[in-house]
DSSP file (Angstrom, degrees, kcal/mol; ACC not computed):
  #  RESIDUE AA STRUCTURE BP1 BP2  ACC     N-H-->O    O-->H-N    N-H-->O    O-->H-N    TCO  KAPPA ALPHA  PHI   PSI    X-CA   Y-CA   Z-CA
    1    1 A X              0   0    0      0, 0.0     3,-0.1     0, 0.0    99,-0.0   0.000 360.0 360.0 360.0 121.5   14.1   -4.3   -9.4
    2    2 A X        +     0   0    0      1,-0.2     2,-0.5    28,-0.0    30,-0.2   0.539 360.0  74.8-131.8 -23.9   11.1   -5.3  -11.6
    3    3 A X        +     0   0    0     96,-0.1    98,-3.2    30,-0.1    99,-0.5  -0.877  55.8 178.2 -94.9  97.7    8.3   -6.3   -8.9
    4    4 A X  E     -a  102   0A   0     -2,-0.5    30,-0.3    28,-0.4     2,-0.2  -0.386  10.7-171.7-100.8 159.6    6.9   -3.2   -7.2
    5    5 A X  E     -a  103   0A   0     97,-1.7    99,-3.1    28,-0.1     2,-0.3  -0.815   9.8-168.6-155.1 115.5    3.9   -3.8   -4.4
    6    6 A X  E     -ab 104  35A   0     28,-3.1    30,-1.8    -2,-0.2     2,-0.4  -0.612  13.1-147.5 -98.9 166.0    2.4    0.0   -3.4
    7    7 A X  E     - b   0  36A   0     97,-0.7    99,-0.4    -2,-0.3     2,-0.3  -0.917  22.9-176.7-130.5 143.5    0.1   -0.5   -0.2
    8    8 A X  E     - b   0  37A   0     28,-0.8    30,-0.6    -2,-0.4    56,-0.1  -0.968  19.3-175.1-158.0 143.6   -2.4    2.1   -0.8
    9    9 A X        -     0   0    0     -2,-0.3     3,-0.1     2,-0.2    28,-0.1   0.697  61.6 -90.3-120.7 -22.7   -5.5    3.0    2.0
   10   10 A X  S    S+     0   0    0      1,-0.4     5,-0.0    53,-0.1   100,-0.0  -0.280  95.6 129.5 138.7 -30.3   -7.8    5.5    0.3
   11   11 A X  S >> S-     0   0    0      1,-0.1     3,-2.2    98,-0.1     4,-2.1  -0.088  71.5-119.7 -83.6 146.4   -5.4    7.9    2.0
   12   12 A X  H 3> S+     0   0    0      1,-0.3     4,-1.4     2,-0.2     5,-0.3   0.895 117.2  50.5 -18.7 -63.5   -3.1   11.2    0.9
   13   13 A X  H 34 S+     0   0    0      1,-0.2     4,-0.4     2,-0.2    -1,-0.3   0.720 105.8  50.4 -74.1 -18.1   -0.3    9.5    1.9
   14   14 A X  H <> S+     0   0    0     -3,-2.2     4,-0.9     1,-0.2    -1,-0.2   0.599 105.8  56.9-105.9  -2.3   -0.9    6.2    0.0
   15   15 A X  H  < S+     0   0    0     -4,-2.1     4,-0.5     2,-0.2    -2,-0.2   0.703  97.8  60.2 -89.5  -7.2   -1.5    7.9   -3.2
   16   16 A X  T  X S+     0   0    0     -4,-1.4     4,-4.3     2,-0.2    -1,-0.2   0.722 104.4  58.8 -73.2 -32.6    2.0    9.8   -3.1
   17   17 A X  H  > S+     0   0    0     -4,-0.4     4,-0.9    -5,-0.3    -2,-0.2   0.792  98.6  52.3 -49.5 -46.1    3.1    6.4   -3.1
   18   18 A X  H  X S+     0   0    0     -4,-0.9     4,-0.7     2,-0.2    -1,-0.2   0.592 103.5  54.1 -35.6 -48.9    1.6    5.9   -5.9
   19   19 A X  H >> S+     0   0    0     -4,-0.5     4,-0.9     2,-0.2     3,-0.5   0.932 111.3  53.2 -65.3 -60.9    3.2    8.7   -7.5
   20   20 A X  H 3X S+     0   0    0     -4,-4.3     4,-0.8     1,-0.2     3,-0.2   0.683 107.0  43.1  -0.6 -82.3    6.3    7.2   -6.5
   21   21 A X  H 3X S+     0   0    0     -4,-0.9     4,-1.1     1,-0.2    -1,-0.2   0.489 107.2  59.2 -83.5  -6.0    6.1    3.9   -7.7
   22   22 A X  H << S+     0   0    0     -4,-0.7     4,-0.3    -3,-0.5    -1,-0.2   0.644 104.6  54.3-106.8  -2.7    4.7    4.9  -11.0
   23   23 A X  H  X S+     0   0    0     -4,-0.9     4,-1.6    -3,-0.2    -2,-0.2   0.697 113.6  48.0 -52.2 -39.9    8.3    7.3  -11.6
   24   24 A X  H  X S+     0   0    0     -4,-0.8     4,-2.6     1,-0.2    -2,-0.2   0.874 105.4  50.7 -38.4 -58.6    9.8    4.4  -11.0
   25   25 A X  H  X>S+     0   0    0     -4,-1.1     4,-3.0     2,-0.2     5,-0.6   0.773 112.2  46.2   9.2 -64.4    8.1    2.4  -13.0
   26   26 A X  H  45S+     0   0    0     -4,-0.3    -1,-0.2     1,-0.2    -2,-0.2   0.983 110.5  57.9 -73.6 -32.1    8.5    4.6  -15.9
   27   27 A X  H  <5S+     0   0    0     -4,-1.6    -1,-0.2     1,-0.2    -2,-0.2   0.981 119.3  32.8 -38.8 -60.8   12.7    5.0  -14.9
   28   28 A X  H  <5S-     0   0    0     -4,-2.6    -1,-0.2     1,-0.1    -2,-0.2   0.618 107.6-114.6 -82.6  -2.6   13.0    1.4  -15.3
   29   29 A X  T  <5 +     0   0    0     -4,-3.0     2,-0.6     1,-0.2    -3,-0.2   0.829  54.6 153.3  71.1  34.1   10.7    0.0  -17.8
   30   30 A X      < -     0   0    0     -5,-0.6    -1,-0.2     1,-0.2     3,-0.1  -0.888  29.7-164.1-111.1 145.2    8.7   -1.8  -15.7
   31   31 A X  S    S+     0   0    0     -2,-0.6    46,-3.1     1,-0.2     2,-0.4   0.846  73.4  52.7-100.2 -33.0    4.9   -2.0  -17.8
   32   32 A X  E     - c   0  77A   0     44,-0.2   -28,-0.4   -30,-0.2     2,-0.3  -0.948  53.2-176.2-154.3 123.8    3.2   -3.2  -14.3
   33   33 A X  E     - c   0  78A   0     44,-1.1    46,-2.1    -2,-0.4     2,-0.2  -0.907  18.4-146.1-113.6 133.1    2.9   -2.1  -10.9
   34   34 A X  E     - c   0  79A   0     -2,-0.3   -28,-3.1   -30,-0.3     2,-0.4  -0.749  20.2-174.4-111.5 136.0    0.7   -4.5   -7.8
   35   35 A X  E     -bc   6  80A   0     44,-1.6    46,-4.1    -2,-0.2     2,-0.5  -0.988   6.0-158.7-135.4 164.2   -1.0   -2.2   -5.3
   36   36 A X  E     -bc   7  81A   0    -30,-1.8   -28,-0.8    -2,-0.4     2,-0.3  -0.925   9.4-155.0-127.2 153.3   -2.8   -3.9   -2.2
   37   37 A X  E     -bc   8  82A   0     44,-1.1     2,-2.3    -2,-0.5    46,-2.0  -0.964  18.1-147.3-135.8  97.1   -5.4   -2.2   -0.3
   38   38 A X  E     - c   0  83A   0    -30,-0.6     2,-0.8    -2,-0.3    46,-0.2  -0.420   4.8-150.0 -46.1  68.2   -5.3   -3.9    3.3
   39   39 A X  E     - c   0  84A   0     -2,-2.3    46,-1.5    44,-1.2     2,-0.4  -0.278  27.6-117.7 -77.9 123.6   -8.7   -4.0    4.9
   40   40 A X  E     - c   0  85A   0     -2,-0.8    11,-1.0    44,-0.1     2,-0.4  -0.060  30.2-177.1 -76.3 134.2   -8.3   -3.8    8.6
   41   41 A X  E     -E   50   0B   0     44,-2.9     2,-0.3    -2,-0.4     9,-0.2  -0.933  16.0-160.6-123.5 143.1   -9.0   -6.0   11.4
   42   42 A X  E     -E   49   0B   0      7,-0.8     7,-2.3    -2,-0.4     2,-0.5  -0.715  12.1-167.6-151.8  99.3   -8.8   -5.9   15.3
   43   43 A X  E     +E   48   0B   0     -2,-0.3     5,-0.3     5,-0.3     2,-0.1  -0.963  27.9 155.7-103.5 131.1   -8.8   -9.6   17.0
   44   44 A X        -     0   0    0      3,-2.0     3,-0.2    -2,-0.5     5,-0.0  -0.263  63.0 -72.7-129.4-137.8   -9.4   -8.7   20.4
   45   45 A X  S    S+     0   0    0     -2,-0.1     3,-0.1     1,-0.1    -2,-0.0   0.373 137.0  48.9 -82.2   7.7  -11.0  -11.0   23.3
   46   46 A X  S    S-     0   0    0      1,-0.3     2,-0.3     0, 0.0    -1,-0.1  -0.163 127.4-119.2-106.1  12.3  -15.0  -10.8   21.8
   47   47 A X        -     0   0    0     -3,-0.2    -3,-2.0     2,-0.0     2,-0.3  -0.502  56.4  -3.8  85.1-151.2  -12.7  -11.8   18.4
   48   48 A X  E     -E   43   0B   0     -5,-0.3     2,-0.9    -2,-0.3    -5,-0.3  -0.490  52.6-176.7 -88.1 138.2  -12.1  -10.1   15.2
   49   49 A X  E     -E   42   0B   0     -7,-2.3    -7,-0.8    -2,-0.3    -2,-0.0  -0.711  24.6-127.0-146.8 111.0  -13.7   -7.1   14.2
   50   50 A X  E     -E   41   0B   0     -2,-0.9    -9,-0.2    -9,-0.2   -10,-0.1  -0.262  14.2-169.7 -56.8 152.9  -13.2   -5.4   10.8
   51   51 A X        +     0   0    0    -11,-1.0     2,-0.2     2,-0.2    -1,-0.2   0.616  68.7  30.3-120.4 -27.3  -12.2   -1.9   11.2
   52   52 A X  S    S-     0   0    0    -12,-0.4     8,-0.1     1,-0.2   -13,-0.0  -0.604 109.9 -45.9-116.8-172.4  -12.8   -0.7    7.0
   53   53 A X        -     0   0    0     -2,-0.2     2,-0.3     1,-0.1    -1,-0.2  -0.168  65.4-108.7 -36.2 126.8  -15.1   -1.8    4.3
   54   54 A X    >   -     0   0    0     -4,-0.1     3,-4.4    -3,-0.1     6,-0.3  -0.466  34.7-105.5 -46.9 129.7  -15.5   -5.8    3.9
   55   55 A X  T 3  S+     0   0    0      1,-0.3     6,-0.3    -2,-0.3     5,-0.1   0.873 119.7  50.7 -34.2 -49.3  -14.0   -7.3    0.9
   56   56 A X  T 3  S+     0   0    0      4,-0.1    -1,-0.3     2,-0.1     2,-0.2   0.459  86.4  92.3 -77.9  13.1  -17.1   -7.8   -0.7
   57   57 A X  S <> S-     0   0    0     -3,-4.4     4,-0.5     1,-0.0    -4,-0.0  -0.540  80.3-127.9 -85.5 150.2  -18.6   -4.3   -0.2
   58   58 A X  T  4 S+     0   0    0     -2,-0.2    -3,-0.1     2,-0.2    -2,-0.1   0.329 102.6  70.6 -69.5   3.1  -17.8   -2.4   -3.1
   59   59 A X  T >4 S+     0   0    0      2,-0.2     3,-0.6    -5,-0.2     4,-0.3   0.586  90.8  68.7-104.8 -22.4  -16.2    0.6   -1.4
   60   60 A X  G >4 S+     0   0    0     -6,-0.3     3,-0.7     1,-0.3    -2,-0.2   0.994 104.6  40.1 -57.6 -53.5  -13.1   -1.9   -0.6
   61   61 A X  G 3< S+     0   0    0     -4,-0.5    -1,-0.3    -6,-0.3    -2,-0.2   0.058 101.1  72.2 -94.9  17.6  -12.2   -2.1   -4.3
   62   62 A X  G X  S+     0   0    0     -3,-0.6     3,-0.7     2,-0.1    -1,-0.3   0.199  81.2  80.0 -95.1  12.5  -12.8    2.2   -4.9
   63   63 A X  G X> S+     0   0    0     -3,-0.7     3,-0.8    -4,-0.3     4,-0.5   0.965  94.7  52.0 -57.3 -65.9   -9.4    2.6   -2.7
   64   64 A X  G 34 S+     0   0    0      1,-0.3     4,-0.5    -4,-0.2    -1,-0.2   0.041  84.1  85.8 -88.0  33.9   -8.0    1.7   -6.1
   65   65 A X  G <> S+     0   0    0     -3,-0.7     4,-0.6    -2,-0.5    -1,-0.3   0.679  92.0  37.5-109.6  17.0   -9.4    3.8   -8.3
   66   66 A X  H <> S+     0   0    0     -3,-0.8     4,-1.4    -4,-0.2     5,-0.4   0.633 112.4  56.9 -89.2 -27.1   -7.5    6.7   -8.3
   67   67 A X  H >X S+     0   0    0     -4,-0.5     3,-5.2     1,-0.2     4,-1.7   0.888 113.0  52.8 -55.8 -78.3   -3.8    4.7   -7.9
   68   68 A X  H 3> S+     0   0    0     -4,-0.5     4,-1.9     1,-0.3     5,-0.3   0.705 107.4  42.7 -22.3 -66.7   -5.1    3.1  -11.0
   69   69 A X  H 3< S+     0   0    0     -4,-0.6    -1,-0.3     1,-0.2    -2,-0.2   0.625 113.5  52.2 -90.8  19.2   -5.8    6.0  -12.8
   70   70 A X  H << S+     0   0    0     -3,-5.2     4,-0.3    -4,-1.4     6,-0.3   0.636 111.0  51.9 -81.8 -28.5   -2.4    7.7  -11.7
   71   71 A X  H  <>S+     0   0    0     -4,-1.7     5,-0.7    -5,-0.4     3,-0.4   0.695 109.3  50.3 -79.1  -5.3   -0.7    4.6  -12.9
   72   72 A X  T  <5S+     0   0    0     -4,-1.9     3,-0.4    -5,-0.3    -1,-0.3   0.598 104.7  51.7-107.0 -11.8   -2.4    4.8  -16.1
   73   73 A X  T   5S+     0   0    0     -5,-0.3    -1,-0.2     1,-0.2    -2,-0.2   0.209 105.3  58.2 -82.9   9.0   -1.6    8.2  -16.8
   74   74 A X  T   5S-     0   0    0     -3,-0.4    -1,-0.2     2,-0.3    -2,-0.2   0.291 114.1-122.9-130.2  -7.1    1.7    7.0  -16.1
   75   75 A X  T   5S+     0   0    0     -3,-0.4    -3,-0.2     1,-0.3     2,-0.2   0.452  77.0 129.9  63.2  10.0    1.3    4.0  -19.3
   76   76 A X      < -     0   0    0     -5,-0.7     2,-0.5    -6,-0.3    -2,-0.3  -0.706  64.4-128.3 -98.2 134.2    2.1    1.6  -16.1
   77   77 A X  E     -c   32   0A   0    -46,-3.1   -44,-1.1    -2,-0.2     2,-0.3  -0.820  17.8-141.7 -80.5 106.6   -0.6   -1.4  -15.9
   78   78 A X  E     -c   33   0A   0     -2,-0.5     2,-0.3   -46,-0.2   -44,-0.2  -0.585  17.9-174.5 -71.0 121.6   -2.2   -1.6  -12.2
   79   79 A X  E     -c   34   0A   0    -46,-2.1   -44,-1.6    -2,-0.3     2,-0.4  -0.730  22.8-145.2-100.9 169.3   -2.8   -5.5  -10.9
   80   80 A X  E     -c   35   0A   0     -2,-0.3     2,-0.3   -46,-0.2   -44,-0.1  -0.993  20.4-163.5-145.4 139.0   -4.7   -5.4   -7.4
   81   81 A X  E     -c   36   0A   0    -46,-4.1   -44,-1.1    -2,-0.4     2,-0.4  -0.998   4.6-159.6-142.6 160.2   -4.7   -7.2   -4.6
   82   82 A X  E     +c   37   0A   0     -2,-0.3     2,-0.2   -46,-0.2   -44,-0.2  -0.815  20.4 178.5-118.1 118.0   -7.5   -7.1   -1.9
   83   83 A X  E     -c   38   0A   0    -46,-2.0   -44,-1.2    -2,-0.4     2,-0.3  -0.753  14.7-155.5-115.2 172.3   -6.4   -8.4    1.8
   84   84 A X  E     +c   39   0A   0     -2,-0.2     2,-0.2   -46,-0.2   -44,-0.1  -0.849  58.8  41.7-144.8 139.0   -8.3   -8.7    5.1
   85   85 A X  E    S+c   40   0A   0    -46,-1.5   -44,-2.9    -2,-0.3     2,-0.7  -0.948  98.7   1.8 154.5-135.0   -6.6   -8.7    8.0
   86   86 A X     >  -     0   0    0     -2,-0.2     4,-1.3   -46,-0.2     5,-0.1  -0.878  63.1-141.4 -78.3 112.0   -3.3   -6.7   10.0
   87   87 A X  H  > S+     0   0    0     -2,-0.7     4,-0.7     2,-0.2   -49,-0.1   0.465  93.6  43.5 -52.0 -30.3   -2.3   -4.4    7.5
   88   88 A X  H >> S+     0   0    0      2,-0.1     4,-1.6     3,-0.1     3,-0.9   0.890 120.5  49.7 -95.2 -50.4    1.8   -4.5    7.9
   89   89 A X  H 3> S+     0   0    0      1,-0.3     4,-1.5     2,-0.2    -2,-0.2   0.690 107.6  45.4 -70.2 -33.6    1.3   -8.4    8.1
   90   90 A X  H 3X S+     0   0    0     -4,-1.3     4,-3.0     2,-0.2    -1,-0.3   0.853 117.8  47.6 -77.1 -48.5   -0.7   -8.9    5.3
   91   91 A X  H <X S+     0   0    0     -3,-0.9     4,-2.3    -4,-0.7    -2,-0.2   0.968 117.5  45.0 -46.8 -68.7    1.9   -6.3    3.0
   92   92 A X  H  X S+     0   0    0     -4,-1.6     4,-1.3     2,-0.2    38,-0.2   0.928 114.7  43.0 -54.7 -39.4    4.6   -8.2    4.4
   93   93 A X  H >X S+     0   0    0     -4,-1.5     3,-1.9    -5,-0.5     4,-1.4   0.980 117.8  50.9 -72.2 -57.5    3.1  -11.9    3.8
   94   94 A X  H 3X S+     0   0    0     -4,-3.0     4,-1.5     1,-0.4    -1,-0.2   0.761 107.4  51.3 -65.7 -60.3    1.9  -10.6    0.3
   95   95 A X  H 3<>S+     0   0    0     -4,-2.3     5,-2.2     2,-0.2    -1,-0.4   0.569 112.9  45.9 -21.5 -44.9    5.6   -9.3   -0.5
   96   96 A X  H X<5S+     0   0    0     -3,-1.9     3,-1.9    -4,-1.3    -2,-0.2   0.918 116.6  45.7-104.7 -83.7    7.4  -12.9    0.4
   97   97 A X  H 3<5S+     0   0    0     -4,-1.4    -2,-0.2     1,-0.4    -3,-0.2   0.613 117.5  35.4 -74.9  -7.5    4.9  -14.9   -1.5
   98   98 A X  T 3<5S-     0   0    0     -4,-1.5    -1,-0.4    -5,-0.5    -2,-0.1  -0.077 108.8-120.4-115.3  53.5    4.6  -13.3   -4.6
   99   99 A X  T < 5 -     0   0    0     -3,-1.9    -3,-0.2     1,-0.1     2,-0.1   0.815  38.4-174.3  23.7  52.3    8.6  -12.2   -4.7
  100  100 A X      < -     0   0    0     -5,-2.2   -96,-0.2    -4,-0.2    -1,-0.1  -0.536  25.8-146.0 -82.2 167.9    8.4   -8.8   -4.8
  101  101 A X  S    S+     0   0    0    -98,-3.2    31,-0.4     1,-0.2     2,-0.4   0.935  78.8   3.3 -76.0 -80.9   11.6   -6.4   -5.3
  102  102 A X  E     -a    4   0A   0    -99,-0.5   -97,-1.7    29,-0.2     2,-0.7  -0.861  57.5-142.0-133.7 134.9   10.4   -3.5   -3.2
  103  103 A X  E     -ad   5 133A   0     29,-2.1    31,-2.1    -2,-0.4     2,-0.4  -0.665  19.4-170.3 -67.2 100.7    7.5   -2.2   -0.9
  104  104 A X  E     +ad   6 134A   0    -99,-3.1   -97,-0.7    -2,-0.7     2,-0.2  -0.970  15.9 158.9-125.6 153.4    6.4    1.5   -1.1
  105  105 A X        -     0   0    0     29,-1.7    31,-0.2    -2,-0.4   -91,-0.1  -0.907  40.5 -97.5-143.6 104.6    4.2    2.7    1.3
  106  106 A X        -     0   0    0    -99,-0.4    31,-0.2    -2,-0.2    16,-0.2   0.267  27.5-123.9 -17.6 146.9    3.2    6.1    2.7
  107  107 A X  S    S+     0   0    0     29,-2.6     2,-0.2   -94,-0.3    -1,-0.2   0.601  96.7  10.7 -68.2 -18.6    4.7    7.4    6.0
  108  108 A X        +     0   0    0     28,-0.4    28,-0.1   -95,-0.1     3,-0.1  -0.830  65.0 133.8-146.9 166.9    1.0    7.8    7.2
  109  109 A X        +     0   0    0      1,-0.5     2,-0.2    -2,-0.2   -95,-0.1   0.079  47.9  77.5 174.7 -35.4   -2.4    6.7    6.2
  110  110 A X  S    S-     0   0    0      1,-0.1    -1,-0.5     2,-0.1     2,-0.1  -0.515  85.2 -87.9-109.6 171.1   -4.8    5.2    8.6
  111  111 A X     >  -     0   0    0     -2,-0.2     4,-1.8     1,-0.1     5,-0.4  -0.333  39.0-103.3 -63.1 141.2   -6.8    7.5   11.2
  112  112 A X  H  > S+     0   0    0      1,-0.2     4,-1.4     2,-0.2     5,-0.4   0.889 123.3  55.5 -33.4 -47.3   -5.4    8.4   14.4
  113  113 A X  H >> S+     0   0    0      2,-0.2     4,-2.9     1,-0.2     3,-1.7   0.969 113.2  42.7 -63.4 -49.7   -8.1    5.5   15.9
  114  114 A X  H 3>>S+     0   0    0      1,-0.3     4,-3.1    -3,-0.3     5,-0.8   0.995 112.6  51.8 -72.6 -61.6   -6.7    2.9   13.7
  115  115 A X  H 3<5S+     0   0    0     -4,-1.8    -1,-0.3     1,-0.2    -2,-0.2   0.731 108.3  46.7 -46.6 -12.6   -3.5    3.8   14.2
  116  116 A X  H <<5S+     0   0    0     -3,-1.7    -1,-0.2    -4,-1.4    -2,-0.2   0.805 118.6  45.8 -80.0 -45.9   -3.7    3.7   17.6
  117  117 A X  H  <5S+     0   0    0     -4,-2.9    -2,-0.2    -5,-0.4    -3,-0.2   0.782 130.0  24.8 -57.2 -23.3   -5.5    0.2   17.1
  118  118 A X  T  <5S-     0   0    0     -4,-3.1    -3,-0.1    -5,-0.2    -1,-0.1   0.530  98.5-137.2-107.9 -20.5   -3.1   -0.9   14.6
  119  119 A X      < -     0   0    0     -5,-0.8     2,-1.0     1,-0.1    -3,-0.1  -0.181  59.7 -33.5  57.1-169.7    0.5    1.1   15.3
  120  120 A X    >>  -     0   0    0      1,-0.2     4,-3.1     2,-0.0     3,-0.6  -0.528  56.0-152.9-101.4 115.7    2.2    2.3   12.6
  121  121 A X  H 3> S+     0   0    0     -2,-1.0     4,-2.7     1,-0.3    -1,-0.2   0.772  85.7  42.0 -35.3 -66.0    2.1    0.4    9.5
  122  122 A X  H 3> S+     0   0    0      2,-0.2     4,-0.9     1,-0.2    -1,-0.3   0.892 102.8  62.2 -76.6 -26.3    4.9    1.1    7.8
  123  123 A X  H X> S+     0   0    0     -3,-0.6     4,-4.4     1,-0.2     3,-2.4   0.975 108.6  47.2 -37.2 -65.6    7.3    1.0   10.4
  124  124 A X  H 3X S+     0   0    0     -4,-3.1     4,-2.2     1,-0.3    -1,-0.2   0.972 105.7  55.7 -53.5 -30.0    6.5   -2.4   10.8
  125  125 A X  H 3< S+     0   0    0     -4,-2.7    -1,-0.3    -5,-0.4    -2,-0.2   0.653 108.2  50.2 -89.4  13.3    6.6   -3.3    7.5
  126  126 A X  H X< S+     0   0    0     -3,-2.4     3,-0.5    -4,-0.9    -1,-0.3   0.749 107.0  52.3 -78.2 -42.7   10.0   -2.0    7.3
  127  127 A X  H 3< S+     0   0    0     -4,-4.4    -2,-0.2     1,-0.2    -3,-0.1   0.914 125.9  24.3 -77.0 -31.6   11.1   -3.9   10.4
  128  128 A X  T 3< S+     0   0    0     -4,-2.2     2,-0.2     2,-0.0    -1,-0.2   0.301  88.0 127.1 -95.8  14.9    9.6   -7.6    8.7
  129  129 A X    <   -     0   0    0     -3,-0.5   -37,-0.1    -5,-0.2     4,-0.1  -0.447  55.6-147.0 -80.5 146.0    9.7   -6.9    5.0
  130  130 A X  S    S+     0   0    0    -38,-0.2     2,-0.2    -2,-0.2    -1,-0.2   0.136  79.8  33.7 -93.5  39.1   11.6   -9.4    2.9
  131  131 A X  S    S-     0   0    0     -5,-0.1   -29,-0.2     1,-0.0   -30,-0.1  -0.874 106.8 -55.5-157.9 172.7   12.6   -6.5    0.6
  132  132 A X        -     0   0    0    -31,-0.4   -29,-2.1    -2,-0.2     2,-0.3  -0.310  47.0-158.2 -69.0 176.3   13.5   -3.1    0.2
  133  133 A X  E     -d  103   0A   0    -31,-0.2     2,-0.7    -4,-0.1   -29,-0.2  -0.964   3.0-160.2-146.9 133.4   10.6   -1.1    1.8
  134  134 A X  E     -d  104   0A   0    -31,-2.1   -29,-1.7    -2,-0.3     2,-0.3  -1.000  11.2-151.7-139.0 113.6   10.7    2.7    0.1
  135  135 A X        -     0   0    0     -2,-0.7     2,-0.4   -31,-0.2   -29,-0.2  -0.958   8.9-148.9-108.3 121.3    8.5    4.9    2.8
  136  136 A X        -     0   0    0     -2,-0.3   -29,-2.6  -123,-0.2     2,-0.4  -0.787  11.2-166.9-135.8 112.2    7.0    7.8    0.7
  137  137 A X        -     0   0    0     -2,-0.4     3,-0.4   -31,-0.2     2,-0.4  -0.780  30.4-109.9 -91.5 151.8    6.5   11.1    2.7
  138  138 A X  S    S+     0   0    0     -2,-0.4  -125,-0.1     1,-0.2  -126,-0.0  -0.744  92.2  15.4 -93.6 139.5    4.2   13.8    0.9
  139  139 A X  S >  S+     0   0    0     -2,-0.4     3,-1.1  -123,-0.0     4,-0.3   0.033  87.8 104.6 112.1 -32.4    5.6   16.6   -0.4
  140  140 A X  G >>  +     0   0    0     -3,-0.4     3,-3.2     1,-0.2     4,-0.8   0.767  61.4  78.9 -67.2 -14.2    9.1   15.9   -0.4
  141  141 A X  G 34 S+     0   0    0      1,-0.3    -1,-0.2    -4,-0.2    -3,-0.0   0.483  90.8  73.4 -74.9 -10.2    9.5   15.2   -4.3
  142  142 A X  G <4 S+     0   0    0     -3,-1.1    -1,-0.3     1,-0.1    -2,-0.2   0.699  86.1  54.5 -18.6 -65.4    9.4   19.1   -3.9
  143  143 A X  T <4 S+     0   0    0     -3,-3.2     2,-0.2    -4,-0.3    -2,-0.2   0.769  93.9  70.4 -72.9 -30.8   12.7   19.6   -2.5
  144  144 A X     <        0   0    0     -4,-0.8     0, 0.0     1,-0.1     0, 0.0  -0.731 360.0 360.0-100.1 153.4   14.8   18.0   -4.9
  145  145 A X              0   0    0     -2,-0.2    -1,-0.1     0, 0.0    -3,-0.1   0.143 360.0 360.0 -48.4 360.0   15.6   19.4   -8.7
């Protein structure tokens, strides 16, 4: 494993992910970690309808700046990438074309309305990922010694 891709939303859940990948990270020797921030969108019959920030609002690209500066406390180098569109689909397509090893993603993240609008994110991107997919509950890193 050398290619990590964290999916991160702003959210509790995507920054444990975070946490995650950057123990990893430091296990293996790997200098550089990709984290993607999904913004979402809703095509419905009136069309498409963004549900977070537009890419070119600045508030899209402050999702990363706390993964960043856990990965940096971490020595691990953060690349980003910025998507628009169905959040597992965009993770997955993003995963397959740039050959990552493994996906981690919080167990949760987006608001009950999105999530109702969206269903659940990681699940899906477990069921289409073309990698391992490492689903990051908070809290549990707790339990073990």
């Amino acid at each position: 494993m050398k290619r990590m891709l964290v999916a991160v939303d702003g959210s509790k859940y995507g920054l444990e992910a975070v946490k995650a990948a950057a123990k990893l990270a430091v296990e293996r020797g790997i200098e550089s970690v990709t984290l993607i921030n999904v913004i979402p969108t809703v095509t419905s019959t009136l069309g498409t309808t963004v549900v977070g920030a537009p890419p070119e609002d600045i508030e899209a690209w402050e999702v990363f700046d706390q993964p960043k500066s856990l990965l940096k406390e971490a020595g691990i180098k953060a690349e980003l990438l910025l998507h628009e569109g169905d959040p597992a689909e965009e993770i997955v397509r993003a995963a397959r074309e740039e050959g990552f090893d493994l996906i981690l993603i919080g167990h949760r993240g987006l608001s009950p309305v999105k999530a109702f609008l969206l269903g659940s994110v990681s699940n899906r991107v477990v069921t289409h990922a073309p990698c391992s997919v490492l689903v990051v509950r908070p809290g549990l890193e707790n339990n073990h010694s």
